[in-house]
DRENDO-1510 file (C-alpha; in Angstrom, 1 decimal, always signed):
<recs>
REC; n; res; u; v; w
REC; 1; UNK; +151.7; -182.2; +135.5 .
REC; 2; UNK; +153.7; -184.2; +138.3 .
REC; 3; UNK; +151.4; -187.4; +139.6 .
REC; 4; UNK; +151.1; -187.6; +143.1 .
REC; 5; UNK; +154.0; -190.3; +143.3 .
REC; 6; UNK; +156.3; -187.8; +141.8 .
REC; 7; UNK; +155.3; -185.3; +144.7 .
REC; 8; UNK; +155.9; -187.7; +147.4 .
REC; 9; UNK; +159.5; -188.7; +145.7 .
REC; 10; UNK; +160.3; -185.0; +145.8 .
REC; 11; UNK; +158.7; -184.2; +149.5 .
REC; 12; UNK; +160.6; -187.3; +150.4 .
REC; 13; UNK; +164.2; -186.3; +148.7 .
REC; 14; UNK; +163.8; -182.8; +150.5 .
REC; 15; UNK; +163.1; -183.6; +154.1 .
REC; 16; UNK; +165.3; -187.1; +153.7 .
REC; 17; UNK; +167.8; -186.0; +156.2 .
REC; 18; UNK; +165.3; -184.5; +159.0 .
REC; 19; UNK; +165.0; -187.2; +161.4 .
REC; 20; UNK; +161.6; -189.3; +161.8 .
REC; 21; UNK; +158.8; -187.3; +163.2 .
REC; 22; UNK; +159.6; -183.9; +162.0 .
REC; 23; UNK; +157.2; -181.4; +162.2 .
REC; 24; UNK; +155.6; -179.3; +159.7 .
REC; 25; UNK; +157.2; -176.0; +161.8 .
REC; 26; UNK; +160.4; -177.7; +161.5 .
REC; 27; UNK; +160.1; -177.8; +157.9 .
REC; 28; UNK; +158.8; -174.4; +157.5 .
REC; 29; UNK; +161.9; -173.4; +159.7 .
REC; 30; UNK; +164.3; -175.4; +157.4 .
REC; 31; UNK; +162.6; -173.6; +153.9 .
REC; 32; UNK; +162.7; -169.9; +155.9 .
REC; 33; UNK; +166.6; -170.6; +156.7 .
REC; 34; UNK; +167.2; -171.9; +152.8 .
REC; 35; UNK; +165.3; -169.1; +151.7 .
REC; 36; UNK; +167.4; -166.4; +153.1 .
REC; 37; UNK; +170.3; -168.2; +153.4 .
REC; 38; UNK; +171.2; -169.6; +149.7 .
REC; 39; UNK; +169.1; -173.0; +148.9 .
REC; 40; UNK; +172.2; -175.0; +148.4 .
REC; 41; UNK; +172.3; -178.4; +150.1 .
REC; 42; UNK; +176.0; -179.2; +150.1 .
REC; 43; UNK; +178.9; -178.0; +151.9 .
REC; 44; UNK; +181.4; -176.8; +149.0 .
REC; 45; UNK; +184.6; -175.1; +148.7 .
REC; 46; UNK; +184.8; -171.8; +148.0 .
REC; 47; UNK; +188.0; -170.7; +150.6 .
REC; 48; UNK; +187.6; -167.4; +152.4 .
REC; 49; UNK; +190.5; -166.1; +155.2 .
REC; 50; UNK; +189.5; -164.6; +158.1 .
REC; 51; UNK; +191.2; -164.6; +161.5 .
REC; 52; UNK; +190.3; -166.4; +164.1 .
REC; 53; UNK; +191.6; -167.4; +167.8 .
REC; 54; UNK; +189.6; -170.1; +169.2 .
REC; 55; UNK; +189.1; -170.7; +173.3 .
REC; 56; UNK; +190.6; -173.8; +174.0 .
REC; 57; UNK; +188.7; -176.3; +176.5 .
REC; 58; UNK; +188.7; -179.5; +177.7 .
REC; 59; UNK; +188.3; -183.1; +175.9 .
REC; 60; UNK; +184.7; -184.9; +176.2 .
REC; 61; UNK; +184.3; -187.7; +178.2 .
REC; 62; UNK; +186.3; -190.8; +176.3 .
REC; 63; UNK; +187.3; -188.2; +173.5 .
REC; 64; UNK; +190.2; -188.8; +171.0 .
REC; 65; UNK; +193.1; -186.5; +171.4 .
REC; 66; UNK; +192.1; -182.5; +170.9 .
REC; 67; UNK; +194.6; -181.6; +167.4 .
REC; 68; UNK; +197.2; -178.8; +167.4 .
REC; 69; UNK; +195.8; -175.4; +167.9 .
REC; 70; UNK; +194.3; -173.3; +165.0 .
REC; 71; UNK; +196.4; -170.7; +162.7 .
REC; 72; UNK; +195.7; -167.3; +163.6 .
REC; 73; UNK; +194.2; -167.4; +159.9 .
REC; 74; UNK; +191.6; -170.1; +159.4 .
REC; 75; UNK; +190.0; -170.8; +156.0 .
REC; 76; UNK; +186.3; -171.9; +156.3 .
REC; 77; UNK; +184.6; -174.0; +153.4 .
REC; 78; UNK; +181.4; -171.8; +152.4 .
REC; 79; UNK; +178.4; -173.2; +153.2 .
REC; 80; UNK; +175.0; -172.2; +152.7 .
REC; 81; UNK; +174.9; -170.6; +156.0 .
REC; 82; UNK; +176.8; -167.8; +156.8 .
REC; 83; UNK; +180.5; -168.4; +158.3 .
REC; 84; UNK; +180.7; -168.1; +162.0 .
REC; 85; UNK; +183.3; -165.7; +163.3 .
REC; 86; UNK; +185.7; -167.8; +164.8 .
REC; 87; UNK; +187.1; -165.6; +167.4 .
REC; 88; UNK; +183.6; -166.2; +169.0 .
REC; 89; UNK; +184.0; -169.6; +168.4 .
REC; 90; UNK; +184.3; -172.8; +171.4 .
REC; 91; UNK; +186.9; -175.4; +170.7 .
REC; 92; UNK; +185.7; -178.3; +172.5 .
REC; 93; UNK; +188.0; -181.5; +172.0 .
REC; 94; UNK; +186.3; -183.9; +170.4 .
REC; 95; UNK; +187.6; -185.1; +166.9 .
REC; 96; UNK; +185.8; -185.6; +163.7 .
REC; 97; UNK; +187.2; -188.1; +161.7 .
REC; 98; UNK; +190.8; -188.5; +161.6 .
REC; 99; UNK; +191.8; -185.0; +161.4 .
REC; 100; UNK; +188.6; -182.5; +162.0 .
REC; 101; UNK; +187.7; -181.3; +165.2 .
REC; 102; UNK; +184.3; -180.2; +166.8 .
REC; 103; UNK; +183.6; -176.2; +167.4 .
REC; 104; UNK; +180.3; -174.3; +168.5 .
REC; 105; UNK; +180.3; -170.6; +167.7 .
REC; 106; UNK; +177.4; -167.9; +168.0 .
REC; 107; UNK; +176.5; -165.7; +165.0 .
REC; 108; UNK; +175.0; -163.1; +166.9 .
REC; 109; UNK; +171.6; -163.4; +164.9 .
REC; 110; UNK; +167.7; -165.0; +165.2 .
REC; 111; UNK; +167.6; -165.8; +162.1 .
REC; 112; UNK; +171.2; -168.9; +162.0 .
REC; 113; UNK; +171.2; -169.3; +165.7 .
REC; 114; UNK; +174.2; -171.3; +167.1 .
REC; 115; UNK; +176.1; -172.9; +164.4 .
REC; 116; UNK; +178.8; -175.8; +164.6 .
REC; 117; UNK; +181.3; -177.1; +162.2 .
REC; 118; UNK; +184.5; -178.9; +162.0 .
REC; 119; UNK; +187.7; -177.4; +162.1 .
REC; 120; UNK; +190.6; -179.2; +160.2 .
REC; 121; UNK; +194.3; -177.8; +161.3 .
REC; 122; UNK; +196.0; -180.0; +158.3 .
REC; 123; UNK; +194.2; -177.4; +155.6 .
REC; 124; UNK; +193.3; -174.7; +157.8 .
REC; 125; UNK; +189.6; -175.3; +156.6 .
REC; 126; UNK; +186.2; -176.3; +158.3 .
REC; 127; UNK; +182.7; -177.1; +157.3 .
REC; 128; UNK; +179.9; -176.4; +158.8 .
REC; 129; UNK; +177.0; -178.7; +160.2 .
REC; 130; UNK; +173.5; -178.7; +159.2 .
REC; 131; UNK; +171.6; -177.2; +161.9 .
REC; 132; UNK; +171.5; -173.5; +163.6 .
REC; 133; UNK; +170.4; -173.9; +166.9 .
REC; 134; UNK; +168.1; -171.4; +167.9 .
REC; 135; UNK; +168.1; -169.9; +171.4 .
REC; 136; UNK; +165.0; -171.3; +173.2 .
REC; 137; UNK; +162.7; -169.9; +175.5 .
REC; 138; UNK; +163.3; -170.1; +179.1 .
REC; 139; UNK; +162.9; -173.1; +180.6 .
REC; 140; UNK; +164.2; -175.1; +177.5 .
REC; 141; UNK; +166.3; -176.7; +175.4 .
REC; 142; UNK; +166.6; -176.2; +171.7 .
REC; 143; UNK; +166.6; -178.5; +169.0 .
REC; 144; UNK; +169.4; -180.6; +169.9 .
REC; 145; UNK; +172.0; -181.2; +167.5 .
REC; 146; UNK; +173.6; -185.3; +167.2 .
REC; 147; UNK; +176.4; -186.8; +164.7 .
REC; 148; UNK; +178.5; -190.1; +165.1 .
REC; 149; UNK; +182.6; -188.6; +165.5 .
REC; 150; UNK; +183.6; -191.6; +163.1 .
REC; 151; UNK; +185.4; -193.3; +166.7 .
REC; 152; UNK; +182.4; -194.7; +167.9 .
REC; 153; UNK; +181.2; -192.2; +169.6 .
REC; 154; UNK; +177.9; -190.3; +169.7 .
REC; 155; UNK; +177.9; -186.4; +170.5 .
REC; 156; UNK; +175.3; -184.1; +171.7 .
REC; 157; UNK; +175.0; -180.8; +171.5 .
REC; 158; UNK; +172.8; -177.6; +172.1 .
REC; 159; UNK; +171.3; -174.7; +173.9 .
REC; 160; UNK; +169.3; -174.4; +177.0 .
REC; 161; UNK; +168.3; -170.9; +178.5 .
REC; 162; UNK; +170.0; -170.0; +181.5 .
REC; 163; UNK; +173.7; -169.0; +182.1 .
REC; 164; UNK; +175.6; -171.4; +184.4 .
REC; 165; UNK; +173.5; -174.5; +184.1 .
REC; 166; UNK; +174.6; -177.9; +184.6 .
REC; 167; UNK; +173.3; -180.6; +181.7 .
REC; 168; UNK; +172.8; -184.4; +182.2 .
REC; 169; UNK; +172.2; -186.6; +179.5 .
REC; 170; UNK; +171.5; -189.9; +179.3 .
REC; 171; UNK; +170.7; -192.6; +177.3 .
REC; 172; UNK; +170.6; -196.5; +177.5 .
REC; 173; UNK; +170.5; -196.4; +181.3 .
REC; 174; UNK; +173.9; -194.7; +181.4 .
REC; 175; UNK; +173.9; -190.7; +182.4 .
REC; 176; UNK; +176.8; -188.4; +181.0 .
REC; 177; UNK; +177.5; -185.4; +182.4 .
REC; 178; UNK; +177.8; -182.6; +179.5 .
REC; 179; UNK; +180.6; -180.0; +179.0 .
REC; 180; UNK; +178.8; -176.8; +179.3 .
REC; 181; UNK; +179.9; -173.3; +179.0 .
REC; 182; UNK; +178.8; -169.5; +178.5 .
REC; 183; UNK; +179.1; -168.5; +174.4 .
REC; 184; UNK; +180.3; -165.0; +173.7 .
REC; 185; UNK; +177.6; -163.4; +171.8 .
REC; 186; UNK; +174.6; -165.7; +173.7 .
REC; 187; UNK; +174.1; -164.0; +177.2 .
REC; 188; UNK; +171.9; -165.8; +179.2 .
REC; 189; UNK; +172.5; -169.3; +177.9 .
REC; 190; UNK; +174.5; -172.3; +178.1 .
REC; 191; UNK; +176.0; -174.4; +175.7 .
REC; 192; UNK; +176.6; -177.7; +176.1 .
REC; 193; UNK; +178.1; -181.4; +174.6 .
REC; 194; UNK; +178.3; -184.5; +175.4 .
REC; 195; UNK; +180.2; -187.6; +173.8 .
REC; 196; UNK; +178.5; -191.1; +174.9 .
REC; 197; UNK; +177.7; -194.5; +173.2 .
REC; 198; UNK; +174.1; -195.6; +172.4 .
REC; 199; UNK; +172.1; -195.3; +169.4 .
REC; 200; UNK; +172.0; -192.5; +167.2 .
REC; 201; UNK; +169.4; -190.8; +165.7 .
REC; 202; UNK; +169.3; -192.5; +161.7 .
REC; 203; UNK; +171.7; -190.4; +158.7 .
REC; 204; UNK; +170.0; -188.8; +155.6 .
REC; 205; UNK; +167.3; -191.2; +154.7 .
REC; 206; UNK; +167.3; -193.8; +157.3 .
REC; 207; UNK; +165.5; -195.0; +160.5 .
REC; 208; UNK; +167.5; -195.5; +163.6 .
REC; 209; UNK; +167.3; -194.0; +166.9 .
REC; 210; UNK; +167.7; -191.9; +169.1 .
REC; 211; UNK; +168.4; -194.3; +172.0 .
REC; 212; UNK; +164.2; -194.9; +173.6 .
REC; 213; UNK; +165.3; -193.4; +177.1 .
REC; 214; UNK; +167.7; -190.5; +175.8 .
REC; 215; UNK; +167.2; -187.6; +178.0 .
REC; 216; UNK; +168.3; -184.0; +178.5 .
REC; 217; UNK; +168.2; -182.2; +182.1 .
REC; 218; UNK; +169.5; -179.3; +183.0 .
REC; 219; UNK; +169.8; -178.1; +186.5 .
REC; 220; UNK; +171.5; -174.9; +188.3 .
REC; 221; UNK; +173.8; -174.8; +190.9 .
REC; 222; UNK; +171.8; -175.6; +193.4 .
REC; 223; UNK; +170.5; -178.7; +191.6 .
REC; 224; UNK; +167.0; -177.6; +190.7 .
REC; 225; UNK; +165.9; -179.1; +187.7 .
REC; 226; UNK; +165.4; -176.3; +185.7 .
REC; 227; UNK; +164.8; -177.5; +182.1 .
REC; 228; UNK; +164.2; -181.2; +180.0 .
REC; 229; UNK; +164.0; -182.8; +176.6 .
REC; 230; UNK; +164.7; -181.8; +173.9 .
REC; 231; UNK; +164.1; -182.7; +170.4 .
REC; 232; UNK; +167.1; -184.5; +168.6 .
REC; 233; UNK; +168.3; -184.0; +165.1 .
REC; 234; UNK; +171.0; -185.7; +162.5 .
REC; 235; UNK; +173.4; -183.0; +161.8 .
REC; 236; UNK; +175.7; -184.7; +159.6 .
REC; 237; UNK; +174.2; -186.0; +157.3 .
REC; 238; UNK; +175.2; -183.9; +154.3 .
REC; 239; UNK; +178.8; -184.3; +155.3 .
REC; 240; UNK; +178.2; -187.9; +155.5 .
REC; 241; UNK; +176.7; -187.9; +151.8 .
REC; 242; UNK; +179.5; -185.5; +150.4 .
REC; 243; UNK; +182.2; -187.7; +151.7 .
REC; 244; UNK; +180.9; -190.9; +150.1 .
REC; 245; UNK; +179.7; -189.6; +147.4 .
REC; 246; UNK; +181.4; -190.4; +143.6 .
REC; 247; UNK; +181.3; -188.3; +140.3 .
REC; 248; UNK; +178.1; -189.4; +138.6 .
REC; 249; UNK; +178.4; -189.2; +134.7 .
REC; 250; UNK; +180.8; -186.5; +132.9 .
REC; 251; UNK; +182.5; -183.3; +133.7 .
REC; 252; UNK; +181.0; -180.4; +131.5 .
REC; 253; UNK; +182.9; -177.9; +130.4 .
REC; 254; UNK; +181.2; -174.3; +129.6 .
REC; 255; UNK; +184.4; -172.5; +128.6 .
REC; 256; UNK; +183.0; -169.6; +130.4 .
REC; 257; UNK; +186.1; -167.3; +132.0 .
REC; 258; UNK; +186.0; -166.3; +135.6 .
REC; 259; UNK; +186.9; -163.7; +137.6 .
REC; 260; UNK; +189.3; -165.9; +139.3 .
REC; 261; UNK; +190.9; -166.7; +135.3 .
REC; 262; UNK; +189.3; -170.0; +135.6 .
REC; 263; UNK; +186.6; -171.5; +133.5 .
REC; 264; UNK; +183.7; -173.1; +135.4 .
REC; 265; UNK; +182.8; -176.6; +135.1 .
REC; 266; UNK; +179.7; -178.3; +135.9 .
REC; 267; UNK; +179.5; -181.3; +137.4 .
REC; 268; UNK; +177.1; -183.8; +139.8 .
REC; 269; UNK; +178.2; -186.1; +142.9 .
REC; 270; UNK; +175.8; -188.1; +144.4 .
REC; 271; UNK; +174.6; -191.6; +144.4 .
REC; 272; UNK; +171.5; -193.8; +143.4 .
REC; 273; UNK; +169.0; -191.9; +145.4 .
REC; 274; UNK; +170.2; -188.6; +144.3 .
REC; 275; UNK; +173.2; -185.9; +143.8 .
REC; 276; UNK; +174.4; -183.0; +143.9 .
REC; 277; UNK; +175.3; -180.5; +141.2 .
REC; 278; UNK; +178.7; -178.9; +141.9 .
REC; 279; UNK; +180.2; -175.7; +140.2 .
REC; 280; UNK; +184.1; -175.3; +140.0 .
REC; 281; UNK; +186.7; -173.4; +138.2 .
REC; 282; UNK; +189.2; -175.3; +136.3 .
REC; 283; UNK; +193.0; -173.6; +135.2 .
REC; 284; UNK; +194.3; -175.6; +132.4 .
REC; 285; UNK; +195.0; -179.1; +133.0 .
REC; 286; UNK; +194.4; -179.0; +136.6 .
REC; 287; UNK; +191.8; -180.1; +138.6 .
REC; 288; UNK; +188.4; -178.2; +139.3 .
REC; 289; UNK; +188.1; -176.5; +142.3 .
REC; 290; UNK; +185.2; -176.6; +144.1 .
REC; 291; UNK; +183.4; -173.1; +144.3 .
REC; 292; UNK; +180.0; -174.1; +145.7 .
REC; 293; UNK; +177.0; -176.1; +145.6 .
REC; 294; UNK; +174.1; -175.6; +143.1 .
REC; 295; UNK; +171.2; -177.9; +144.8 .
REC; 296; UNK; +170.2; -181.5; +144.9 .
REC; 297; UNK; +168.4; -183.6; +142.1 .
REC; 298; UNK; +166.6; -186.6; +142.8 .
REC; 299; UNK; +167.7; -190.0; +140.3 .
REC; 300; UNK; +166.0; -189.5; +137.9 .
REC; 301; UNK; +165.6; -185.4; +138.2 .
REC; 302; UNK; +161.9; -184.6; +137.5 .
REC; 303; UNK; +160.5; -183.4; +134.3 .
REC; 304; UNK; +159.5; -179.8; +135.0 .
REC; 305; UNK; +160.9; -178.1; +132.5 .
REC; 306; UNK; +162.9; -175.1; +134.0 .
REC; 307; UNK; +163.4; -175.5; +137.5 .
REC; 308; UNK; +163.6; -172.3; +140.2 .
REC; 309; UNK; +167.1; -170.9; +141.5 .
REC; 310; UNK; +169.1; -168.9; +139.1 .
REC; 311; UNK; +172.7; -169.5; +139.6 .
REC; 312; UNK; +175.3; -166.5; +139.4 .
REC; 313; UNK; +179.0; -166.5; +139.1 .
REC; 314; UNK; +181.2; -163.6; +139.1 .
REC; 315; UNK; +183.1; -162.6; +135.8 .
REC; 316; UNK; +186.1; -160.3; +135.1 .
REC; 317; UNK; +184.8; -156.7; +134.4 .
REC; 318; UNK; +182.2; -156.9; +137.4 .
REC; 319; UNK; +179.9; -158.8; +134.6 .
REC; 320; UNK; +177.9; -161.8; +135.5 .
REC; 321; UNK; +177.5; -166.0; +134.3 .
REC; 322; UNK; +173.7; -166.6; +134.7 .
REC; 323; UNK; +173.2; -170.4; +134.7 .
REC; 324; UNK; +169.3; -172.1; +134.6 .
REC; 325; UNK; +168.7; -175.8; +135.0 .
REC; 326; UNK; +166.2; -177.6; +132.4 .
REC; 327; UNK; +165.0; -181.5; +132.6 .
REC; 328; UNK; +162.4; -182.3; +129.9 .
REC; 329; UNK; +162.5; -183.3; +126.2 .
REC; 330; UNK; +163.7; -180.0; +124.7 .
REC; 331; UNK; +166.6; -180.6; +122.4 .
REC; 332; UNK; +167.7; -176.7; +122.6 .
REC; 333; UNK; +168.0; -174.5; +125.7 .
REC; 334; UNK; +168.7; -170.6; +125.7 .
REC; 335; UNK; +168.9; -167.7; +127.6 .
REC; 336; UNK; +168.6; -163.9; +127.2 .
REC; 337; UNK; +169.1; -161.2; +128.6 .
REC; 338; UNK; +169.6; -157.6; +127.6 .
REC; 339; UNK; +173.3; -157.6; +127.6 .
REC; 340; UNK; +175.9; -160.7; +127.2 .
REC; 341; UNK; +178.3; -162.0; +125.4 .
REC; 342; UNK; +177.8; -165.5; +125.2 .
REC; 343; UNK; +174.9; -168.3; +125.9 .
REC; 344; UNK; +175.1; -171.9; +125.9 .
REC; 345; UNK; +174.4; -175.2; +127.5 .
REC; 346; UNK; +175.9; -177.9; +128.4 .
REC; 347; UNK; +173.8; -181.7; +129.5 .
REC; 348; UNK; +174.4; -184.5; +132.2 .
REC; 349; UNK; +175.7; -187.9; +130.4 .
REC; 350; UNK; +174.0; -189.5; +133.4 .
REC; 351; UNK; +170.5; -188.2; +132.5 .
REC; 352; UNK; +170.7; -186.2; +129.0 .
REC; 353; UNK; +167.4; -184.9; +129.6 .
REC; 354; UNK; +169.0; -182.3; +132.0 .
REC; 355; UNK; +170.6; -179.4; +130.7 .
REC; 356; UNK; +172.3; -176.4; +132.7 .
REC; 357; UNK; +171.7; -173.7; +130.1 .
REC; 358; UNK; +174.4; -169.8; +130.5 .
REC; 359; UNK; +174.6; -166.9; +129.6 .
REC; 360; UNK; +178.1; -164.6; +130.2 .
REC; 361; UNK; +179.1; -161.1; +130.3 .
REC; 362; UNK; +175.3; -160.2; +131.7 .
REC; 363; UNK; +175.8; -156.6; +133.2 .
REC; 364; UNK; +175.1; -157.1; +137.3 .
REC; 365; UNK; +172.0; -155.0; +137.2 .
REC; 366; UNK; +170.1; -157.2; +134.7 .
REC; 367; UNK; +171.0; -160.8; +135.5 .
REC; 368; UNK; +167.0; -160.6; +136.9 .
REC; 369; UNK; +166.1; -159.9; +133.5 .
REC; 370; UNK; +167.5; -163.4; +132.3 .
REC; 371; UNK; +165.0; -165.5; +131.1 .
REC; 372; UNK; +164.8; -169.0; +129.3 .
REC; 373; UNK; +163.7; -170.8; +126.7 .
REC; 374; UNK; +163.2; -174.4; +125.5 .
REC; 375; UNK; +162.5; -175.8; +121.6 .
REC; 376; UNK; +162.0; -179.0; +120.3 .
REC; 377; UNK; +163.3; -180.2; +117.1 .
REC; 378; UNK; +160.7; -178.4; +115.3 .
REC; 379; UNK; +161.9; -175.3; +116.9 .
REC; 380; UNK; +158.5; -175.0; +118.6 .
REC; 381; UNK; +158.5; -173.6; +122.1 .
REC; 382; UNK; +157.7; -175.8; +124.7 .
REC; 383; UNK; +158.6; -173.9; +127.6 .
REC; 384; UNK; +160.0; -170.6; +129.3 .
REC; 385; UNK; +161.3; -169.7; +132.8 .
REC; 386; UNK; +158.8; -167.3; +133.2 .
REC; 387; UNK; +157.4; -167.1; +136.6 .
REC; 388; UNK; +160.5; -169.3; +137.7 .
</recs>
């Protein structure tokens, strides 16, 4: 039984990077899109081509130089969400970093909204932000998206209803006019950011802003207001966490073959607060690379015996690698299912009460049918993954 400390730590860790006064919708919202999109916090690095030509526009106001123009074939890290087609997408000139630059696209459905990412024309690669903006009812904005660009600068962006419409934002007594345009794939909408200075609404588990006079008006071209507010969010703050993030404890090795002829490899990144657990495949002496993120664990992880989310990995032979997370004294971990050819486990150095428990060569049909079990030294059983 978790005490009701443990319960706050957890609800804490989970909405940590939704900015102060979130609502309980929002976080409904957030656990429908994780529900049918993956559950995966981080952005990770599965690489998948597609083509893409992106519409070129111009800088925002005070912007670092827009980079080279995209390949015809751009690589997107996966992310949770699905990939935006990037022939849909908006280049719009602002830079990320020092070699990233900001893009909107549309997916085309309710359910992932407007998506943004940054595009990186060094590795043909880009990740994507946190939040899908939804389209919003007439007469108003949608949750509006915020990250710092790592130049100083603060950027807006989102969606209000209404095609054509000019947006003003403002914020410590200074007004910017937003770049706003019509998204293929979002008729009857504009788009629209904004690069300014001020105070930013605070990264993954902080207070700050926004800025106590920031704004958002929209008007047509007559000038009639026709939409304000706007609730702002943190978008960035996973990206922030990935990229200062450091290994915590030991790679772990499972042995287990691929389809790509690598063998995955476990490991977590994180910090004090918490981490991320991080599944790559490794070919001989090289380096893992990143295939995707497996979820976030608070420091310490809690003591729940198996935790929900089964993990699967593609093997050669259409055949599956079931993987099942355990924290809690057990000192052996299994799993079965009605075919494999191989179980084992592996445990974090940093915390050895967590164990990431396989099983390989599970036929595709009955990775459901994998379940798991936890002994102590006794060989008692002391828990199961039933009903996880």
């Amino acid at each position: 039984m978790r005490s009701i400390e443990e319960l706050r730590r957890a609800m804490r860790d989970e909405t940590a990077d939704l900015a102060p006064g979130v609502t309980f919708a929002q976080v409904r919202q957030r656990a429908r899109r994780r529900r049918f999109a993956g559950l995966f916090a981080f952005a990770a690095g599965v690489l998948v081509p597609i083509g893409a030509t992106m519409t070129v526009l111009s800088a925002g106001p005070g912007g670092p130089s827009p980079l080279p123009p995209p390949p015809s074939n751009v690589a997107p890290v996966m992310t949770p969400l699905p990939v935006p087609d990037l022939s849909e997408a908006v280049r719009t000139g602002i830079a990320y970093g020092p070699d990233e630059e900001f893009f909107i696209a549309a997916t085309g459905d309710d359910m992932n909204g407007v998506p943004a990412g940054f595009y990186n024309a060094a590795t043909g690669q880009f990740r994507r932000l946190e939040l899908g903006l939804m389209t919003p009812e007439p007469g108003q904005f949608s949750v509006i998206g915020e990250f710092e660009d790592r130049h100083g600068g603060i950027v807006d962006y989102g969606v209000v209803r209404g095609a054509g419409l000019r947006v003003e934002v403002t914020a410590d007594g200074q007004r910017v006019d937003a770049t706003s345009t019509e998204l293929p794939g979002l008729p009857g909408a504009t788009v629209f950011w904004a690069r300014r200075a001020g105070i930013a609404v605070g990264p993954t588990g902080a207070v700050g802003g926004p800025s106590p006079d920031l704004a958002f008006t929209a008007r047509d071209a007559a000038g009639t207001v026709v939409a304000t507010g706007g609730y702002v969010q943190r978008t960035d703050g996973q990206l922030v966490i990935a990229d200062t993030s450091v290994q915590i404890g030991d790679l772990m090795p499972t042995g287990v073959i691929l389809a790509d002829g690598g063998k995955l490899v476990l490991w977590f990144s994180g910090d004090d607060r918490g981490t991320s657990l991080l599944a790559g495949s490794v070919h001989g002496a090289g380096a893992p690379t990143e295939l995707r993120g497996l979820g976030r664990y608070a420091r310490p992880p809690f003591d729940i015996g198996f935790y929900g989310g089964r993990q699967e990995f593609d093997q050669p032979g259409g055949t599956k690698v079931v993987l099942l997370t355990y924290v809690g004294p057990a000192t052996e971990v299994t799993l079965t299912a009605p075919t494999s050819t191989g179980h084992g486990s592996v445990r974090w150095s940093a915390h050895p009460q967590l164990r990431i428990a396989w099983i390989a060569g599970v036929a595709a049909q009955d990775t459901a049918n994998v379940t798991g079990v936890a002994k102590d030294a006794r060989g008692t059983v002391i828990g199961t993954s039933e009903g996880r």
